[in-house]
N, C-alpha and C positions, 0 to 999 in steps of 0.2 A: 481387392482390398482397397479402401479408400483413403486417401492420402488428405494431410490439413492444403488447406487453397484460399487465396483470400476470400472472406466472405464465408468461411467452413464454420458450420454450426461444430462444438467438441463438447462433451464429457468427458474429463477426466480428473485425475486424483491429481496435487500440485501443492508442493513444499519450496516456500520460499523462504533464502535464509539467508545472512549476513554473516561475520564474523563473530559478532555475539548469539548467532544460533537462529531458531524458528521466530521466522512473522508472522507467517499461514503456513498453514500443514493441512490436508485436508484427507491424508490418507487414513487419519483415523475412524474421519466422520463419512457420512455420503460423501460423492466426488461431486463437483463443480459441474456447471453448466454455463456455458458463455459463447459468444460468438466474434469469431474476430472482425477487428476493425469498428467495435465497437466501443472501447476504452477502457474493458475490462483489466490488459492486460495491456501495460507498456508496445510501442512500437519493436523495441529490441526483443522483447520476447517473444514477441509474434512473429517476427522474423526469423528466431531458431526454430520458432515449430512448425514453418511453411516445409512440406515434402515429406513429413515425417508422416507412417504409416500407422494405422489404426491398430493397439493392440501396443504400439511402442512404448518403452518405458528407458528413458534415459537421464542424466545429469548432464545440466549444461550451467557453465561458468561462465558468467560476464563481468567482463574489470570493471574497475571501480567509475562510479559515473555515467556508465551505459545505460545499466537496467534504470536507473530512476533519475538520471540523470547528476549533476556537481551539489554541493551542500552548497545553499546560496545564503549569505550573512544577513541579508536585505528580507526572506523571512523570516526571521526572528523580531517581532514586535512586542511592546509593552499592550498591555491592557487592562485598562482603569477596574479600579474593585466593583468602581458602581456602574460600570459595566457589564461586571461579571455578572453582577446581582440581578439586573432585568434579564437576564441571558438564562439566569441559572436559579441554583438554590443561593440563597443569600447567607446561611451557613455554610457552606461547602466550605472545606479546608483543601489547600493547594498545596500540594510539596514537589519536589522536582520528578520528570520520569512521568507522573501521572500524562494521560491522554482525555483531552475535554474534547466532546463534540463542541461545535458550534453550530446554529442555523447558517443555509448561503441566504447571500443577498434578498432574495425572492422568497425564502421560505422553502422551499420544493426540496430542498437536499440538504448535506450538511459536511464539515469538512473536520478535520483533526489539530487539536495544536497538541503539544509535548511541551509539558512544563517544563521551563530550565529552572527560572530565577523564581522566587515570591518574593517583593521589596517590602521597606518596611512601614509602607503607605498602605500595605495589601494590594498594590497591583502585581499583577504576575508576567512576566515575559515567557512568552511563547514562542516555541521552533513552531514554522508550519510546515516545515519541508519533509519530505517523507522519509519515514526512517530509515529506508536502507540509501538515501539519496548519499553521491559521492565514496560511497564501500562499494567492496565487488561481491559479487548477487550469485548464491549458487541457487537455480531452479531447476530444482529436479519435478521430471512429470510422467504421469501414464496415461496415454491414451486409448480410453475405454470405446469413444464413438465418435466416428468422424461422419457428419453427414453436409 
């Protein structure tokens, strides 16, 4: 039976979830595919599932700050409306809680803000930090294929 190792290609099912509940869930849908050491999956969680055997299905809790590391205040940024606007729809309405993609730098990828604030300029303050960042992280996971 094959065991996770770094570098282990995995399918599996994986529900990650904070104290207010599901981020990802995927045991509803098809399971996941990923490989470690690729940036799929935080360093701390890739370190619960090194040794774990193919077929395993467990919950593992990680304190607060681990899985996604401390809530840092330094990302929480303003962002001009007429910035929104070349970015976005120039109607779009913001309210707090909403999740805006952004393009990265290059174009190639793209990252998350979490609206906190809307001012009354219409620029919007944005967390960029990840939502379970500084909570403790329960991920539970099955693992369907270890190769």
């Amino acid at each position: 039976m094959s065991t996770v190792q770094p570098g282990s290609f995995l399918t599996l099912h994986y529900r990650l979830a904070g104290p207010q509940g599901d981020i990802i869930n995927t045991f509803l849908e098809k399971p996941a595919t990923l490989s470690l050491g690729s940036g799929e999956l935080t360093p701390a969680m890739e370190q619960r599932l090194m040794g774990l055997a193919e077929g395993t299905r467990t919950v593992l809790e990680l304190p607060a700050g681990e899985a996604f590391g401390d809530h840092n205040p330094d990302m929480q940024q303003w962002v001009a409306r007429k910035l929104l606007n070349e970015l976005g729809d120039p109607m779009e309405k913001y309210a707090a809680g909403d999740v805006v993609q952004f393009p990265t730098p290059d174009g190639m990828g793209t990252y998350a803000g979490t609206v906190v604030q809307v001012g009354d300029d219409g620029a919007v303050l944005f967390d960029f930090n990840h939502p379970l960042a500084g909570q403790p992280v329960t991920f539970e996971v099955q693992l369907i294929g270890v190769l």
